[in-house]
Phi, psi and omega in degrees: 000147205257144179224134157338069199262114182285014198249175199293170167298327196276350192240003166280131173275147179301346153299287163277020149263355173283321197292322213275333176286325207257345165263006169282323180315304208270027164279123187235345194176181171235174164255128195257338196197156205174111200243348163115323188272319159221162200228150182249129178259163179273102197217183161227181209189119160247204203260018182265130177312325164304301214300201192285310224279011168288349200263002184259091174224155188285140183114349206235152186290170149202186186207153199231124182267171177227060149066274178262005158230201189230123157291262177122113231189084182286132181288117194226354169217152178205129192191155182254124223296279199294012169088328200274137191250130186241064224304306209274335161244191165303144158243127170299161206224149132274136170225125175272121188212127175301116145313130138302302181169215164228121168252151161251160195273137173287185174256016162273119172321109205069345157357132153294152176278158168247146177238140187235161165308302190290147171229118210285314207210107186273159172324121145272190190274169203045044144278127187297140150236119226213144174354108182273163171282162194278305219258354174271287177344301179316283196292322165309332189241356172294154181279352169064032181078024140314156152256101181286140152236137164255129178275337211189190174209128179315123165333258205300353177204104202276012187252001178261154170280121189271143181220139148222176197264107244286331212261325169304354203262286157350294215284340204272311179099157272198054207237126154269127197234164163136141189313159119005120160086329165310327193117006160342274239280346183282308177291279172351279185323337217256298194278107079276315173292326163271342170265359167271345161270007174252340164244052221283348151290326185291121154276172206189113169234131195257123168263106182226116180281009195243344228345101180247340191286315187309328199283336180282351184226047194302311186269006163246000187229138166246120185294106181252135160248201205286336173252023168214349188279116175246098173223110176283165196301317202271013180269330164295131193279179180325309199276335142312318155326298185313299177348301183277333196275336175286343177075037180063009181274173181265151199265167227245132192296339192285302191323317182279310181297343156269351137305355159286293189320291179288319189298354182259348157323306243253316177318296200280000162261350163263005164262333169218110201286340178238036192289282188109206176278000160316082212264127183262144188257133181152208193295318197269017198292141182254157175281176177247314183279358151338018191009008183295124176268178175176163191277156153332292201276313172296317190282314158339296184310307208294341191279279232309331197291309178315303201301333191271355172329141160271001173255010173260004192288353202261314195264350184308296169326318164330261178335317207276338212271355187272322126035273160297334180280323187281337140325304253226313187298328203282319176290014167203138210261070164242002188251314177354338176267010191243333229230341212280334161268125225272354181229112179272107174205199224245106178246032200271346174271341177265315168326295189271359149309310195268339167301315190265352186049080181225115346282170184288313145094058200018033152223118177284341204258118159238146175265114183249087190269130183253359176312321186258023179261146173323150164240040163231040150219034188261326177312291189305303182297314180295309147278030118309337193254318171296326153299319193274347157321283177303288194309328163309348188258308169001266200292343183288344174076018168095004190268014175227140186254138173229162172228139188223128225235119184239149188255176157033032200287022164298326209283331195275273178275044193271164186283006172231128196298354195257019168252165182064193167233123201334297168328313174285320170291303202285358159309299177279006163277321167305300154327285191323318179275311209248329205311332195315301191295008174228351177069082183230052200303180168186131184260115162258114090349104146180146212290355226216069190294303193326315190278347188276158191295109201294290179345305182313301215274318192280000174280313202279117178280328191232137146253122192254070190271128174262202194288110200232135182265306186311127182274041165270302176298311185288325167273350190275287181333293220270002150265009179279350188193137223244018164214050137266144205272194155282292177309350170286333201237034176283356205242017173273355181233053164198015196277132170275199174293157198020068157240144145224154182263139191253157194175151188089207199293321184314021236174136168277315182211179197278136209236144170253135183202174186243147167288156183275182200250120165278159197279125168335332186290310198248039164245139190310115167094356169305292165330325184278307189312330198257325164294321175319305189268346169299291188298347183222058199288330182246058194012081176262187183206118151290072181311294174281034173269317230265282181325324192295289235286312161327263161313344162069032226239152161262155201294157150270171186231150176266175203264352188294318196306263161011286180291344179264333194286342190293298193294338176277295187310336184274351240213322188281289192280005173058064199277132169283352143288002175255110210210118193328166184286001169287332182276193168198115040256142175225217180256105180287165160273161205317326189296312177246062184254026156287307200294318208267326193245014170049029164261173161297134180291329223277320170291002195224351208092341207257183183284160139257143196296144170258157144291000000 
């Protein structure tokens, strides 16, 4: 604090001509002007690297004292009234500067200052402005007892810590923004690792379409793809089935509507197998969205029944093409994770256990790689995963924290409705809204805020904006959250690597900070990138590994083969569908493994049987 010293020359100490230099060093200028939301000060500037005017650069705090408090000032312009340069002397200067806010001194001898947002006593004119202290710097961005992880270090000053606070910034949601190149998916990795060490309860799904994430969390994730991914078909409501069997096209309404029909036939003939189509009406009544499973082969059934129906003849076209598309969904084997098991039976605690890491067995993280999954069932699946998020965070009654991370998340949630898919926006939307209260977050990630679902984007309370050239994206950021300023955010297309400006509840004020550095081994896509050159250093290309991987086609089996390995594997891990012949369900023979494992006979060799 700059202080005023009266005393004679003869009574000044070799102390207090040290105290009295070093605070005219930090005097940089007066205020000339003052509107209550920003002040313009008055300063000069020669050409020595040293002087006052190096400490007037855009980005940087200063504080305009007031006696017993600090103003407290962001720089965000700085210019000179007649254009002109003068090497040899003083030039007078403007420098534009945001209020922040005020620190106070406590009221304890040693005390920390406090900082408030608010400002009880604005700047007059000639108030000296001046350098701010490290320790005024700190109490602006301290947390007030909040529980902080620190990420980074502040741009003006790399010896203060950038910290924010891990739980508001989770219970609030989240957005990482920011260009091609910058570091997103390196910053992302970076708050993953830290809030999974500060929230040692949390669980974390990641949907990353790129995979990349895993190789950045070796030791906190377990990795699912398209070949480890068990989500059978019947865990899909109506309008996502459709999803996949229409191939992302729009669905034909008689078709969805007689899927509404049959599938809940087809339910209640695998919960009571001599029921027949005879649907009981009351509490237990199932649904086509029931989460109950049934076969392939009963819903098969139930259209030829329909088609042979003589009040069905009008709809018979109908019947054959819905027909044909769910044969064509169940025979590709780009499906095989909706379709690929051969024992239809209720896994629905085991599907989300190994999704949600329940129990976790300390690795809190699933990596949900989507590169190699189709992409018009990748829609239907992210809303399924997303849905079974919230209701898990629900019905758990808040004991289970979930974070569900959507990457590239434009693809998901875009900003004109007649893009994506519905089912997937009110999934994440139903998080966005609701989810805190039941603990149920959710982290946006993506390059492209302009294009993402505004309703989505204004849910997220804390923002991490890295370097965005476009000014479409910079005004959508600089209207998301209404008490970051235009001038808090003038520095977005001009930001260097790892820098982001941080804003919201997660954050005591709006913060310029550097993310810390990760080890090359753990920045997302390092890993792929580095087996990539290890396997191929003179730059060959193993085409036929890349065509094997390209189709995607499983070897064939002849079918005895097939059917014996299904009964030895089941008979080895002690599956419970395999049960002395007294029980039920057990392994039938080959003639009726349409009814009992819901494949095409058509898949074994054999006719299918008529009634």
């Amino acid at each position: 604090m700059f202080v005023e010293r009266e005393a004679s020359a003869g009574e000044t100490t070799s102390q207090e001509r040290r105290d009295a230099a070093q605070n005219d060093s930090r005097i940089l200028g007066h205020v000339v002007q003052c509107d209550g939301a920003r002040a313009t000060i008055s300063a000069f500037a020669d050409g020595s690297p040293a002087g006052a005017s190096a400490q007037w650069t855009v980005g940087k705090m200063i504080s305009i004292n007031l006696g017993t408090a600090r103003t407290v000032g962001l720089v965000y312009a700085i210019g000179k009234p007649d254009r002109a340069w003068d090497d040899g002397g003083s030039n007078p200067i403007e420098v534009s500067v945001e209020l922040v806010g005020e620190v106070r001194d406590g009221t304890e001898p040693g005390a920390r200052p406090v900082f408030d947002r608010g400002i009880a006593n604005y700047p007059h004119i000639g108030a000296v402005a001046h350098r701010i202290r490290s320790r005024d710097l700190e109490a602006v961005y301290d947390l007030a007892g909040r529980r902080a992880v620190t990420i980074g270090s502040l741009s003006q000053d790399e010896n203060i810590a950038a910290n924010i606070a891990i739980d508001d910034t989770l219970a609030r949601h989240f957005a990482v923004v920011g260009t091609t190149g910058v570091g997103k998916s390196t910053a992302v990795s970076l708050i993953l690792r830290k809030t999974i060490a500060a929230r040692p309860d949390l669980r974390v799904l990641i949907l990353d379409p790129h995979n990349e994430f895993a190789a950045s969390l070796p030791e906190h994730c377990v990795r699912v793809d398209t070949t480890t991914l068990d989500l059978p078909f019947w865990m899909f409501r109506l309008e996502e089935f459709a999803e996949v069997l229409f191939r992302g096209r729009e669905p034909v309404p008689e078709e969805v509507d007689m899927l509404r029909d049959l599938i809940p036939i087809a339910k209640n003939l695998y919960r009571n197998p001599h029921s027949g189509t005879f649907l009981r009406r009351g509490a237990d009544m199932l649904t086509a969205d029931t989460p109950v499973p049934y076969r392939i082969a009963d819903l098969l059934k139930q259209i030829d029944e329909r088609m042979g129906l003589l009040e069905s003849k009008v709809d018979r076209p109908a019947l054959k093409a819905l027909k044909a598309r769910v044969e064509q969904a169940a025979a590709d084997p780009r499906y095989r994770f909706m379709f690929n098991s051969r024992l239809i039976e209720d896994t629905i605690h085991e599907t989300i256990g190994k999704i949600f890491r329940v129990p976790h067995h300390n690795r809190p993280v699933t990596c949900f790689e989507m590169a190699g999954m189709p992409s018009e069932v990748v829609n239907s699946v992210c809303s399924v995963l997303a849905r079974l998020a919230f209701d898990l965070a629900l019905w758990s009654e808040g004991r289970l924290q979930l974070l569900l991370l959507c990457e590239e998340a434009h693809r998901y949630m875009p900003a004109d409705p007649r893009l994506g898919f519905a089912p997937t926006r009110h999934a994440l939307s139903r998080i966005a809204k609701e989810g805190r209260k039941y603990g149920c977050y959710l982290g946006v990630v993506t390059q492209r805020p302009g294009e993402l679902d505004p309703t989505i984007l204004s849910q997220c309370s804390t923002f991490f904006a890295m370097r965005l050239a476009n000014e479409q994206d910079q005004a959508i950021i600089r209207s998301a959250i209404a008490d970051s300023s235009a001038s808090s955010l003038a520095f977005l297309s001009s930001m260097g690597q790892r820098e982001a400006i941080a804003f919201g509840e997660g954050v005591a004020t709006t913060m310029r900070l550097k993310f810390e550095r990760l080890e090359p081994s753990l920045i997302p896509g390092s890993a792929k990138h580095a087996g990539t050159a290890e396997q191929a250093p003179s730059g060959e290309v193993d085409l036929a590994g890349i065509v094997e991987r390209l189709r995607n086609v499983p070897k064939p089996q002849p079918a005895a083969l097939a059917f014996s390995e299904t009964v030895d594997a089941t008979r080895q891990a002690g599956d419970p569908g395999y049960r002395t012949p007294s029980s039920a369900p057990r392994i039938v023979p080959e003639a009726d493994l349409d009814s009992r494992f819901g494949l095409k006979p058509a898949t074994f060799g054999m006719r299918p049987q008529r009634d």
